[in-house]
C-alpha positions as CSV (number, residue, x, y, z in Angstrom):
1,X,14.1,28.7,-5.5
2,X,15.1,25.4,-7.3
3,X,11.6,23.4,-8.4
4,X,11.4,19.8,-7.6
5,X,9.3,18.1,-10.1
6,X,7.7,15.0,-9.5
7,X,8.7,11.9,-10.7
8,X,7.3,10.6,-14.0
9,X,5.7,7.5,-11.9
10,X,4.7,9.7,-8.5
11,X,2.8,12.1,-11.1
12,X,1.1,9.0,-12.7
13,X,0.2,8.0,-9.5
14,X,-0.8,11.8,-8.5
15,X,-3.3,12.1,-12.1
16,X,-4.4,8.6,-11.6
17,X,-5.8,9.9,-8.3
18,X,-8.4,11.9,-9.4
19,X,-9.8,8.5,-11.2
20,X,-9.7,6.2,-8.6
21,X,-8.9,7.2,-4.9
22,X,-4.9,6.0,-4.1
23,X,-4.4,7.9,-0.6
24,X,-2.6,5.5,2.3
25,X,-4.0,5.0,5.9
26,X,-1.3,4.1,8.0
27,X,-3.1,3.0,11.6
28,X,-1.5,3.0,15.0
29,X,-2.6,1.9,18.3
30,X,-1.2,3.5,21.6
31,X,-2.0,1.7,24.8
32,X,-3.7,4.6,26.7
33,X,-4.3,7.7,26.1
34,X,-2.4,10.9,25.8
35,X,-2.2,12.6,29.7
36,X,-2.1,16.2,28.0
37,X,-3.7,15.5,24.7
38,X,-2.8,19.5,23.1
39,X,0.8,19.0,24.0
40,X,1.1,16.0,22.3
41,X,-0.5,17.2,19.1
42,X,1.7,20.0,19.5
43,X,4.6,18.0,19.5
44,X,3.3,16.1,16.1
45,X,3.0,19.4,14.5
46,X,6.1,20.6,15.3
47,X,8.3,17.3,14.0
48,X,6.1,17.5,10.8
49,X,7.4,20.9,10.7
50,X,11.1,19.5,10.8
51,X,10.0,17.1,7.9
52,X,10.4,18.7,4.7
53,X,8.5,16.4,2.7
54,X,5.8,16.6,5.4
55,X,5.8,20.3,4.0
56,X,5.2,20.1,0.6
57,X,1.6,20.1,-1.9
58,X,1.5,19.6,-5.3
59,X,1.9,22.9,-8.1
60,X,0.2,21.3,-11.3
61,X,-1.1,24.4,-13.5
62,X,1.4,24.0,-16.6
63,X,-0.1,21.3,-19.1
64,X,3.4,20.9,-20.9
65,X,5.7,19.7,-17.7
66,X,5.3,17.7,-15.3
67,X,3.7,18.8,-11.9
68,X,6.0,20.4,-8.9
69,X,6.2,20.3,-5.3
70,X,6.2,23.0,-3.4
71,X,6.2,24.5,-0.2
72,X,3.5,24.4,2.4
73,X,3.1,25.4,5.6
74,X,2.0,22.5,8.2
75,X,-1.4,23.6,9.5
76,X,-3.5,23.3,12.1
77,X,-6.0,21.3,9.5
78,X,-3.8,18.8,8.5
79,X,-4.4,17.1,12.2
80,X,-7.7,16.3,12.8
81,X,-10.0,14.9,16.5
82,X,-12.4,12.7,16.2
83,X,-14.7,11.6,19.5
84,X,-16.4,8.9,18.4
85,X,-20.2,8.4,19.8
86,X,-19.4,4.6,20.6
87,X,-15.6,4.2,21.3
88,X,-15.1,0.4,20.8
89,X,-12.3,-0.7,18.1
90,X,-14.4,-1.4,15.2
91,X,-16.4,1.4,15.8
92,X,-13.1,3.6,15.1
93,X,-12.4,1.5,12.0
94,X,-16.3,2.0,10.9
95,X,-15.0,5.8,10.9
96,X,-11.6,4.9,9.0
97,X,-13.4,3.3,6.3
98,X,-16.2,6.5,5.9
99,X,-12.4,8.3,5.6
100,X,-11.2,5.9,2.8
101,X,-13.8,6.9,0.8
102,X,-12.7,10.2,-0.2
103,X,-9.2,11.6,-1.0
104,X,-6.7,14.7,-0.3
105,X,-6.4,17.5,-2.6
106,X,-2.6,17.2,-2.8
107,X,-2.8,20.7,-4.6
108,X,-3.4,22.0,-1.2
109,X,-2.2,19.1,1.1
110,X,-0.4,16.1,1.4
111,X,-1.3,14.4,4.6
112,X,-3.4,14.5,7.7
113,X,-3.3,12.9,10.6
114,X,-7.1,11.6,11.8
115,X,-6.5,11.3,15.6
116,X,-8.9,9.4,17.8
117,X,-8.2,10.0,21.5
118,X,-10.6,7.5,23.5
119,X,-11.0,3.7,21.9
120,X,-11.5,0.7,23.9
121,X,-11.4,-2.6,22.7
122,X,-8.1,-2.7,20.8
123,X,-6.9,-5.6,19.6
124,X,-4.8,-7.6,22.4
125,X,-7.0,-5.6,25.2
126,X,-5.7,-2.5,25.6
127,X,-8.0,0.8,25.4
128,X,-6.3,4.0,24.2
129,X,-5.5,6.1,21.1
130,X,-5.7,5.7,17.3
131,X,-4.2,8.1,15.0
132,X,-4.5,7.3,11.6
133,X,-1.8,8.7,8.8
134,X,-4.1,10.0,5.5
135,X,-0.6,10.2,2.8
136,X,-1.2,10.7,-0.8
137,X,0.7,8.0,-2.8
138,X,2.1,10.6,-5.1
139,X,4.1,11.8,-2.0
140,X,5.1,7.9,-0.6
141,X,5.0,4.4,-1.4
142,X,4.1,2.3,1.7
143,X,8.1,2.0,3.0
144,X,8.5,6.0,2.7
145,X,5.0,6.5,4.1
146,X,5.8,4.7,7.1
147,X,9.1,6.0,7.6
148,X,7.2,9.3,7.8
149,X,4.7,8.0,10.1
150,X,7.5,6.7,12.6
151,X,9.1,10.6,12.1
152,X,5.6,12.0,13.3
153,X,5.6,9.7,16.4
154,X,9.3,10.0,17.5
155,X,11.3,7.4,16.0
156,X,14.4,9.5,15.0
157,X,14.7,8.7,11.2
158,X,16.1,10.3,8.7
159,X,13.7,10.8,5.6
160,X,15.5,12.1,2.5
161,X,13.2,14.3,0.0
162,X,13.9,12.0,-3.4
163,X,15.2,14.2,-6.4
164,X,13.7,13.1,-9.7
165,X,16.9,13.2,-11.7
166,X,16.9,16.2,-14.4
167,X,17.1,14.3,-17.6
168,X,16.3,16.1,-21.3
169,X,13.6,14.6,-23.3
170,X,16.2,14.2,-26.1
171,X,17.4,11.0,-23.9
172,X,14.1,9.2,-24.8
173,X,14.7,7.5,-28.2
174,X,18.2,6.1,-26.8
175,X,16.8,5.1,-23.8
176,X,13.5,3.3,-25.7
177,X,16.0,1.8,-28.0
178,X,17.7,0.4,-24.9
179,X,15.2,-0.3,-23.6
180,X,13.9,-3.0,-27.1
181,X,17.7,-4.5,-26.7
182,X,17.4,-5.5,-23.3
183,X,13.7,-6.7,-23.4
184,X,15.0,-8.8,-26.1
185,X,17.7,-10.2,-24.2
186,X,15.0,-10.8,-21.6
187,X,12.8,-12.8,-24.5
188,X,15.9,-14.6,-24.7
189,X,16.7,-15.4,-21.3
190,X,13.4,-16.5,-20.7
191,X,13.3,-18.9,-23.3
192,X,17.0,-20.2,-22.4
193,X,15.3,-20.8,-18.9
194,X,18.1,-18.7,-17.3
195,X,15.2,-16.3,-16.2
196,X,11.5,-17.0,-14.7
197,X,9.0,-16.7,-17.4
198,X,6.1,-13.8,-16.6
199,X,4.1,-14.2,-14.2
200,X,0.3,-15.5,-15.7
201,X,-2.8,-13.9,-15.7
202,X,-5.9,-15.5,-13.4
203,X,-9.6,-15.5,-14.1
204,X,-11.5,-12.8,-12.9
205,X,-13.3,-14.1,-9.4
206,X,-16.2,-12.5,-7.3
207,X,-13.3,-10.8,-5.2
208,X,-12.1,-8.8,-9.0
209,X,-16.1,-7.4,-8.6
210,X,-16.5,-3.7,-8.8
211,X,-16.9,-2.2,-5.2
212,X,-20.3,-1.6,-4.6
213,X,-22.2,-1.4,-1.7
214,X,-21.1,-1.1,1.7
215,X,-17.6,-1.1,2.4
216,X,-15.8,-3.0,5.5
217,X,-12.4,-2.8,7.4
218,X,-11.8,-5.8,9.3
219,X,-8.5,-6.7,11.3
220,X,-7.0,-9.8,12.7
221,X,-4.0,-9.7,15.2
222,X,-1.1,-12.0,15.5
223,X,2.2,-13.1,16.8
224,X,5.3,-12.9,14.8
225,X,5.9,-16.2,16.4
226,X,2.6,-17.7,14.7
227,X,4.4,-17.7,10.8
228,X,7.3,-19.7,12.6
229,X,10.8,-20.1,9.9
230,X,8.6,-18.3,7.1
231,X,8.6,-14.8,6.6
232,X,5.4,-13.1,8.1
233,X,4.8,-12.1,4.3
234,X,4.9,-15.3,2.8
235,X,2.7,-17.2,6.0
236,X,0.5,-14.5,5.6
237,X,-0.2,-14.8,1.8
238,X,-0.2,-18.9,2.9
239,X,-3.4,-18.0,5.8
240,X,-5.1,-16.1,3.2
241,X,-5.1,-17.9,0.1
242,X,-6.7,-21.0,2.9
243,X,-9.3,-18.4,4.1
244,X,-10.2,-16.7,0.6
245,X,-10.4,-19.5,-1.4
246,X,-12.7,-21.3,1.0
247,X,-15.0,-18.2,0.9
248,X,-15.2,-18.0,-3.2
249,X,-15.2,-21.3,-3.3
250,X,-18.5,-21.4,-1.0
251,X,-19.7,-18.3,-3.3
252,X,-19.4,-20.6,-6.5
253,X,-16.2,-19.3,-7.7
254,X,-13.4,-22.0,-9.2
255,X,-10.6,-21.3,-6.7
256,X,-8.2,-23.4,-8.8
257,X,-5.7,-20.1,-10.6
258,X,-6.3,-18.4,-7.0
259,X,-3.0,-15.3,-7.0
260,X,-2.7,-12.2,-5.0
261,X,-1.2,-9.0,-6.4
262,X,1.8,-7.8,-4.0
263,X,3.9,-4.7,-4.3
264,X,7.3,-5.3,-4.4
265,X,10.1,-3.3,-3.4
266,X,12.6,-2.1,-6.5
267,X,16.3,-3.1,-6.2
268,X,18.6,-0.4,-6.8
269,X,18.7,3.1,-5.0
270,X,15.5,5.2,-5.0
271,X,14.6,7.8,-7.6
272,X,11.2,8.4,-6.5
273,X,8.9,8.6,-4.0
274,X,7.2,5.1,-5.3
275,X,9.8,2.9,-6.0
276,X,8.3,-0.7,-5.9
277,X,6.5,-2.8,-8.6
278,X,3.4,-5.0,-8.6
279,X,3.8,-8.4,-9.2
280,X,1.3,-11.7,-9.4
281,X,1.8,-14.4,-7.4
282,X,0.5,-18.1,-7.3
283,X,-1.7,-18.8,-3.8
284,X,-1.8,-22.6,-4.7
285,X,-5.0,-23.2,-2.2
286,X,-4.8,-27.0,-3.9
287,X,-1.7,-27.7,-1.7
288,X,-1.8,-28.4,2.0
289,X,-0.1,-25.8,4.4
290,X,3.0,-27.3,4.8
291,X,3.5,-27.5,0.8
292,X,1.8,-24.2,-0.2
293,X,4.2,-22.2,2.3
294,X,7.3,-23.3,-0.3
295,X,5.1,-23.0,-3.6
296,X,4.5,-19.2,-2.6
297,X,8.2,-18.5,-1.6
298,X,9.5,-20.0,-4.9
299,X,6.9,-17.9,-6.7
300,X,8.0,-15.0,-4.7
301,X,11.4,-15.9,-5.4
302,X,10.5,-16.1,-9.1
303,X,9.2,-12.7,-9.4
304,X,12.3,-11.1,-7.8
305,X,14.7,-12.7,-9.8
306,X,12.7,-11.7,-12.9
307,X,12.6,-8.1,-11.5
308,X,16.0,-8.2,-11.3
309,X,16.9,-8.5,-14.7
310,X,18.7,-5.6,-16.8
311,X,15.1,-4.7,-19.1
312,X,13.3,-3.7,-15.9
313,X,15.7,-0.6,-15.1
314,X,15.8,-0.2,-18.7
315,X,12.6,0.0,-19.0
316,X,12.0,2.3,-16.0
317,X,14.7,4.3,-17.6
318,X,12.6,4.9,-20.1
319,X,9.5,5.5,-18.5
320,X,11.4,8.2,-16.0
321,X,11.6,10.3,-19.5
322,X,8.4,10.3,-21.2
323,X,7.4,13.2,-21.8
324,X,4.5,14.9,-19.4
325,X,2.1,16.0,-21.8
326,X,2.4,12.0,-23.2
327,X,1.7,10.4,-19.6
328,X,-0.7,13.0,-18.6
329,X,-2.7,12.0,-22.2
330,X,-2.2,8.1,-21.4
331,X,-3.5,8.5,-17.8
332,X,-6.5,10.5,-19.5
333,X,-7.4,7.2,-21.6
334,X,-8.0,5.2,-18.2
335,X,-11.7,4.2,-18.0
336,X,-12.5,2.5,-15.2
337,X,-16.0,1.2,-16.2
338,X,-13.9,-1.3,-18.5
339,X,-13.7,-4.7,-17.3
340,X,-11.0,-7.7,-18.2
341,X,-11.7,-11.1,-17.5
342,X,-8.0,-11.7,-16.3
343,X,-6.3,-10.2,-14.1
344,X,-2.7,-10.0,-12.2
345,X,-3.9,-11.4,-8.8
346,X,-7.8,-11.9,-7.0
347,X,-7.0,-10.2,-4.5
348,X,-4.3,-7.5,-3.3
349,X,-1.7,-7.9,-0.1
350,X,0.6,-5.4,0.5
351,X,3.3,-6.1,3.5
352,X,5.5,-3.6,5.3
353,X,7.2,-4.2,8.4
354,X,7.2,-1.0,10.4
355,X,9.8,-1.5,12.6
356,X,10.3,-1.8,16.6
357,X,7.7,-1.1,19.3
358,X,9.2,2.8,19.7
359,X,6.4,5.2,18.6
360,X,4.6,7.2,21.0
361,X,1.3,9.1,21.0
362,X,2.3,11.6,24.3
363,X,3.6,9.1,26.9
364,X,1.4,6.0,25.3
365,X,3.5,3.1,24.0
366,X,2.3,1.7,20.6
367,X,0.8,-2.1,20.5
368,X,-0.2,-2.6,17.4
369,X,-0.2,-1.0,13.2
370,X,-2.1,-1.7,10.7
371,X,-2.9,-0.5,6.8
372,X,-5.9,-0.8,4.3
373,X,-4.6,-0.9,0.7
374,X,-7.4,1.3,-1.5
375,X,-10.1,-0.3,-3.5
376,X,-10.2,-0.5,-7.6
377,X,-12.7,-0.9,-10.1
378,X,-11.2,-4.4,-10.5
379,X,-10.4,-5.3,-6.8
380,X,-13.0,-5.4,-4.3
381,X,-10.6,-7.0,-1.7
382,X,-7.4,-5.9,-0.7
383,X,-5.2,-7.2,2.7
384,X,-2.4,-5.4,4.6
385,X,0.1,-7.2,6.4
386,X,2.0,-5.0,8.5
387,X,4.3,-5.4,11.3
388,X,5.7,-3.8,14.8
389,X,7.7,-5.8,17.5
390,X,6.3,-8.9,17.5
391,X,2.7,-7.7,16.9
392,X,1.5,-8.5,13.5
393,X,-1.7,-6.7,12.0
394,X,-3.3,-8.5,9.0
395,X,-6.4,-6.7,7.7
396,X,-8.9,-6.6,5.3
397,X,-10.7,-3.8,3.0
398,X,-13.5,-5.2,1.2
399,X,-16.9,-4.3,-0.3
400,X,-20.5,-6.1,-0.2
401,X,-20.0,-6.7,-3.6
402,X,-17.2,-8.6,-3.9
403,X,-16.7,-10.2,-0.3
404,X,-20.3,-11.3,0.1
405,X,-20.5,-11.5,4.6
406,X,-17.3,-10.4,5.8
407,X,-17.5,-11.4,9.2
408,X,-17.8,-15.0,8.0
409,X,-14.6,-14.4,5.4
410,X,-13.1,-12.9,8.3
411,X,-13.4,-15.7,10.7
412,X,-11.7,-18.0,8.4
413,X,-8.8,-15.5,8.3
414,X,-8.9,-16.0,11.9
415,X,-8.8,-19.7,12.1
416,X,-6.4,-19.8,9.1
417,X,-3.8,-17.6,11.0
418,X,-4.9,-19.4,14.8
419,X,-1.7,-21.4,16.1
């Protein structure tokens, strides 16, 4: 049998893991219920079962390589029924967030699939099902993880298992030398103006706080329609940087370097399962709508040009080589009681579109998706933006520590992203 390692940058984010939780919830909402709930589980299990990266956990017992994946049988515990005592919508994301608290043991198991048959109160009126899509980001990024999301509710995609190209240690020093030219050039570039300088770092705020206390999922739903010419990602990073800086601003933070951290999707074609980059980005809450909408695409536009340039795939080059043992040590030297006073962004927003309305749940039509991007020791507020039909699903996962009252943050979401 031929072993498939993992990636050098899907086993950082697999050892990382065991620091600080990583694992994906991908939510969708069906409008009604499943008529023969047991056949449609069955159903799930038995497309997972076509899936092969939906059969796969993680081999890691040999200190001196990198981990493997190997095969595992789709089981009955990898789907999961929850009743919940009081059915209403943000009763069910009151059981989401209990889930988000803990992690998979991806040596035994990838995913599971936390179904909720009975909810009332979804978004946009309906009452129905919730299934909710527990992925460990070692095994998907939030484009893959989705793609295997739509596989489990009957879009009929395609999802390749990524190869991590077999490449000898002995290609390390060329690459790292490669790797010094083209950052160079880059130095170059930048100074020539031919290339957008790095992004700047940003004060720590009370959103950069430690999670501590209790921890909230909130969701606000919207039209595509609402973000109008813009892109839903760009008018969403516009609503919130209106609605968070107020808040800080109102907790006694100086809202003036306000910048959210966004993962970014790599150009080129994919060599692992996570193949996207985060980058900072500007909110400019000192403009007025109609200016910061522009200010954030430029900055977005910025970034992607930058992330473009020759030393990024150089460096990734690079990086895709390094020895295991010398990743595995670096990972080991995380501490996450350190804190920085700057950061990359004050908050994170991480924005997949998911595709048409086509997932079902049984003979229940999806109305709505949503996501909650994990918690760090540095970031105590994170927002998904995420997309299907013309049903857009921005959320937010924060923590009492760094969020203050989150039903009064999240009404000025609300108002920010009203018509």
């Amino acid at each position: 049998m031929t072993v498939r390692r993992l990636a050098a940058v899907d086993a950082q984010f697999y050892w990382m893991s065991k620091v600080i939780p990583s694992d994906q919830f991908l939510l969708y909402a069906f409008d009604g219920g499943a008529a023969d709930l047991g056949r449609a589980l069955n159903e799930i299990r038995v497309r997972a079962q076509h899936c092969a990266d939906l059969g796969v956990r993680v081999d890691d017992d040999a200190f001196w390589s990198y981990p493997a994946w190997m095969p595992r049988a789709v089981a009955d515990d990898q789907i999961q029924v929850h009743e919940l005592a009081q059915p209403q919508w943000q009763r069910c994301l009151d059981a989401v967030t209990a889930l988000t608290e803990g992690s998979l043991d991806t040596r035994d198991v990838t995913w599971r699939l936390h179904v909720f048959p009975h909810v009332e109160e979804i978004p946009g009126g309906a009452a129905g099902a919730v299934l909710v899509l527990q992925i460990s980001h070692a095994l998907a990024d939030g484009v893959r993880a989705s793609a295997l999301a739509a596989h489990l509710l009957g879009r009929e995609v395609d999802v390749v298992s990524v190869t991590a190209p077999v490449v000898s240690v002995a290609a390390l020093p060329w690459r790292a030398v490669r790797a010094a030219r083209t950052h160079r050039r880059l130095a170059r570039d930048t100074a020539a103006g031919l290339v957008p300088p790095q992004a700047d770092s940003r004060p720590a705020l009370r959103s950069n706080a430690c999670p501590d206390g209790v921890r909230h999922l909130r969701t606000v739903r919207c039209s595509r329609d609402r973000f109008g010419d813009t892109t839903v990602t760009i008018g969403a990073l516009a609503a919130i940087s209106e609605a968070l800086a107020g808040h800080l601003r109102e907790l006694g933070d100086d809202v003036s370097q306000l910048g959210a951290e966004t993962p970014m999707a790599k150009s080129g074609p994919r060599a692992a399962n996570n193949h996207f980059g985060n980058v900072g980005l500007g909110l400019f809450p000192e403009l007025a709508h109609r200016a910061r909408v522009p200010a954030i695409g430029a900055d977005l536009y910025a970034r992607r040009r930058r992330a473009a340039h020759p030393a990024m795939q150089a460096e990734a080059a690079a990086f895709a080589v390094m020895p295991a043992p010398l990743l595995r040590w670096g990972v080991g030297q995380f501490d996450p009681a350190v804190r920085s006073s700057v950061v990359t962004g004050n908050t994170v927003v991480s924005s997949v579109n998911r595709g048409a309305k086509d997932l079902r749940f049984g003979g229940a039509a999806v109305v709505l998706t949503a996501g909650f991007p994990s918690l760090s020791p540095m970031m105590g507020v994170t927002h998904g933006v995420h997309g299907i039909g013309d049903t857009v699903v921005i959320s937010v996962h924060a923590a009492d520590s760094a969020i203050g009252d989150v039903d009064a943050y999240l009404d000025r979401l609300a108002h920010a992203l009203s018509p």
